[in-house]
matplotlib code that plots the C-alpha trace (Angstrom):
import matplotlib.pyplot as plt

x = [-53.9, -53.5, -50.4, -48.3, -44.9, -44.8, -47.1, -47.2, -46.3, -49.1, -47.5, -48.5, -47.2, -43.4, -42.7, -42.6, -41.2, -38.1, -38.2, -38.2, -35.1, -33.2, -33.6, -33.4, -30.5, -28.5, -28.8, -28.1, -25.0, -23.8, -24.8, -22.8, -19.4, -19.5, -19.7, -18.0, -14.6, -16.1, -17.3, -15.2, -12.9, -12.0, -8.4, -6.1, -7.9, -6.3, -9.2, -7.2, -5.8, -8.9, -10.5, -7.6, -8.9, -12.1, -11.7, -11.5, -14.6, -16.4, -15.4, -16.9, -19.9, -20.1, -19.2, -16.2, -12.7, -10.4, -7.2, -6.1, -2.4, -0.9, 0.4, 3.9, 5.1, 3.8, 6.1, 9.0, 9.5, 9.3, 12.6, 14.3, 14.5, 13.1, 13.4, 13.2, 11.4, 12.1, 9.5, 10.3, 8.0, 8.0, 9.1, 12.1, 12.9, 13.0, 15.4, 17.5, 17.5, 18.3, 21.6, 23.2, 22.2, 23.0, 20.1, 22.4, 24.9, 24.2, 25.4, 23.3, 24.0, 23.4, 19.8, 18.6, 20.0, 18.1, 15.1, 15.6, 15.4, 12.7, 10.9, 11.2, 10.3, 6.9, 8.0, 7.6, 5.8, 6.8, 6.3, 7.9, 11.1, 11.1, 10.3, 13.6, 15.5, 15.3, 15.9, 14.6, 12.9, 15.2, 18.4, 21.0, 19.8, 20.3, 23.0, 26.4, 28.0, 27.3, 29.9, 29.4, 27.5, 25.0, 22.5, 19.1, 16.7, 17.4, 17.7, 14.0, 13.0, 14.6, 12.1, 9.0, 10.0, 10.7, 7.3, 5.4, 6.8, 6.3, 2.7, 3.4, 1.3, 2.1, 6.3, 5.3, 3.3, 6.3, 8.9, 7.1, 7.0, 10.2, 10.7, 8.8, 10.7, 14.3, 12.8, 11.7, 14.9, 16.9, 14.8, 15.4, 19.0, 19.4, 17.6, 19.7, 22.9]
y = [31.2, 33.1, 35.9, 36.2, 36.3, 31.9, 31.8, 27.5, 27.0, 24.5, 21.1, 20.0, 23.7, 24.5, 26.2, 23.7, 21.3, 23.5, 24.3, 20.4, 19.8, 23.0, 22.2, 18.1, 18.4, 20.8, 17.4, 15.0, 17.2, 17.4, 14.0, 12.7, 15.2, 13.6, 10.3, 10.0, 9.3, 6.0, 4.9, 2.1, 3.3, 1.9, 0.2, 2.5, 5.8, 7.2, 7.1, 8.1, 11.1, 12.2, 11.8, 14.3, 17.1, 16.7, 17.3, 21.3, 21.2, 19.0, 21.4, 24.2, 22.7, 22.2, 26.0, 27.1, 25.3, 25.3, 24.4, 22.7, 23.1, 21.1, 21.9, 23.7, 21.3, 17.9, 20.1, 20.3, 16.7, 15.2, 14.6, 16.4, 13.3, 10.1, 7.5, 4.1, 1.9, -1.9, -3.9, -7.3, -9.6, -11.6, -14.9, -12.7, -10.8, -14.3, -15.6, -12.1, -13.1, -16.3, -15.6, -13.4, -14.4, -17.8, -17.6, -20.5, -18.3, -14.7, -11.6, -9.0, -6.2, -9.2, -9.7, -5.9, -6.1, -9.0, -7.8, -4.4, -5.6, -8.5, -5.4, -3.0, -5.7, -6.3, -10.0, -9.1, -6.8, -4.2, -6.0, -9.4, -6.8, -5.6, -9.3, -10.6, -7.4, -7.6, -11.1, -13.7, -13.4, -14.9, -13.3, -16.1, -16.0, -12.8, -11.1, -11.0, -9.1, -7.3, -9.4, -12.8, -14.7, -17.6, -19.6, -17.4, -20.1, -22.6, -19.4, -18.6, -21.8, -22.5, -19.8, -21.3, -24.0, -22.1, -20.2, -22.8, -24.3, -21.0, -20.9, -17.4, -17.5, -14.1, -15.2, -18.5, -16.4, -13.6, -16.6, -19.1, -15.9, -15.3, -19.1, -19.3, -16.3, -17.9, -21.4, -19.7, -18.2, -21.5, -23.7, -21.6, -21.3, -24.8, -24.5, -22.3, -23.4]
z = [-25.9, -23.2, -23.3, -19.8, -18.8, -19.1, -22.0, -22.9, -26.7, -28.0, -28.6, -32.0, -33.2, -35.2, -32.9, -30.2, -32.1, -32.4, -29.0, -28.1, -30.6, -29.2, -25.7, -25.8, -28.5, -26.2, -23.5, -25.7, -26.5, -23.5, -22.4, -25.4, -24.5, -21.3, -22.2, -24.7, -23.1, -22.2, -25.6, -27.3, -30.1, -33.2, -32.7, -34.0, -32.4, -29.3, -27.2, -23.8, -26.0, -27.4, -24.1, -22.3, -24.9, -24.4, -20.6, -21.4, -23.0, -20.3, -18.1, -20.0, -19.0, -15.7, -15.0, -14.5, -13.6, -10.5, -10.0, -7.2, -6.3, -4.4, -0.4, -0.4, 1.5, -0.4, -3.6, -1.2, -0.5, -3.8, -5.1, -7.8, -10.2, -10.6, -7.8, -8.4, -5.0, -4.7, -2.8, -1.6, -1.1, 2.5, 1.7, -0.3, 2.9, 4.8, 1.8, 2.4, 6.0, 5.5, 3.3, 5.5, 9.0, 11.3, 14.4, 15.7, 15.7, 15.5, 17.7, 19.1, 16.2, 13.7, 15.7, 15.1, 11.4, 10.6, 12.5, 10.6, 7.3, 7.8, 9.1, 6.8, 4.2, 5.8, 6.8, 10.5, 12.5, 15.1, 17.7, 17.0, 16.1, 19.3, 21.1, 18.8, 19.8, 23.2, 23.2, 25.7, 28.9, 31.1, 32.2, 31.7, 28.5, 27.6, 25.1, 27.2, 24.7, 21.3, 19.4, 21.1, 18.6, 20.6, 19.1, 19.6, 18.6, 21.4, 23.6, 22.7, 22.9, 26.6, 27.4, 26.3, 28.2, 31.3, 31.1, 30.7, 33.5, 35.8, 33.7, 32.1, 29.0, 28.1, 27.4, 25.9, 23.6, 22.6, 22.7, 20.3, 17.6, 18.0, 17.4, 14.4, 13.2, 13.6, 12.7, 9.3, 8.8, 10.1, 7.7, 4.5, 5.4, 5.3, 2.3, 0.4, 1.6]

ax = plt.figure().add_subplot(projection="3d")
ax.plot(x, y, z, "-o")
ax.set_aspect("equal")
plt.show()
């Protein structure tokens, strides 16, 4: 055997044999700490618990650690205590909708309240709450006043009937959303009333 800086060990030798068990056993070591956060546990064992102090010594072996902090800013706007969020489904923003607000008879604040809150319950998009906020196309049949109530679903659907008329696609289009908006909400109303 020849002697050099990367002399081979012979493999039928002791000495290779240990070598193989130090260097395979030192894998299938760390193989096993990394792993083993995944392996099923006997019921009773807190495997998630285990698992969190392992994650140190996992770690270890990949080289060193770093922290990562999070932006100053992302720490500023978190609130001081817990916060509770509420999402509504759509059909349960319709069904809000539906219990508060008349489209046969409903005033222009009523109009951006409803088309607030269908909004902001992800019933609606922003562009049908803009088509129902600003109403219909045509200009007789537009809001005269903030508190005179007026039936907003026939209003919408005079104006499908006037666009089609003048051929303007693009005001059918806006005014039969906003009609199966007010329809939805005029159908559960009668519904739940």
């Amino acid at each position: 055997m020849k002697q050099g800086a990367a002399s081979a060990v012979p493999l039928g030798t002791p000495h290779a044999l240990t070598l193989r068990r130090i260097l395979f056993g030192q894998a299938q070591m760390t193989l096993d700490s990394l792993f083993s956060i995944f392996k099923r546990r006997p019921e009773g064992e807190p495997a998630l618990a285990d698992a969190r102090a392992r994650v140190p010594q996992i770690a270890k072996l990949g080289g060193p650690a770093r922290q990562i902090a999070a932006p100053p800013e992302t720490a500023a706007r978190q609130p001081a205590g817990p916060v509770d969020q509420v999402q509504i489904s759509a059909q349960a923003a319709f069904v809000l909708a539906a219990s508060q607000y008349n489209p046969s008879a409903i005033t222009e604040t009523e109009t951006q309240r409803m088309s607030d809150g269908l909004y902001q319950g992800k019933a609606i998009s922003a562009r049908d709450r803009a088509i129902l906020v600003k109403g219909p196309q045509s200009g007789a049949e537009r809001f005269g006043s903030q508190n005179a109530p007026r039936n907003l679903l026939a209003a919408f659907q005079t104006d499908i009937s006037d666009a089609l008329g003048r051929s303007d696609f693009v005001t059918v289009e806006t005014s039969s959303r906003a009609v199966s908006i007010l329809g939805r909400v005029a159908s559960l109303r009668e519904v739940i009333l």
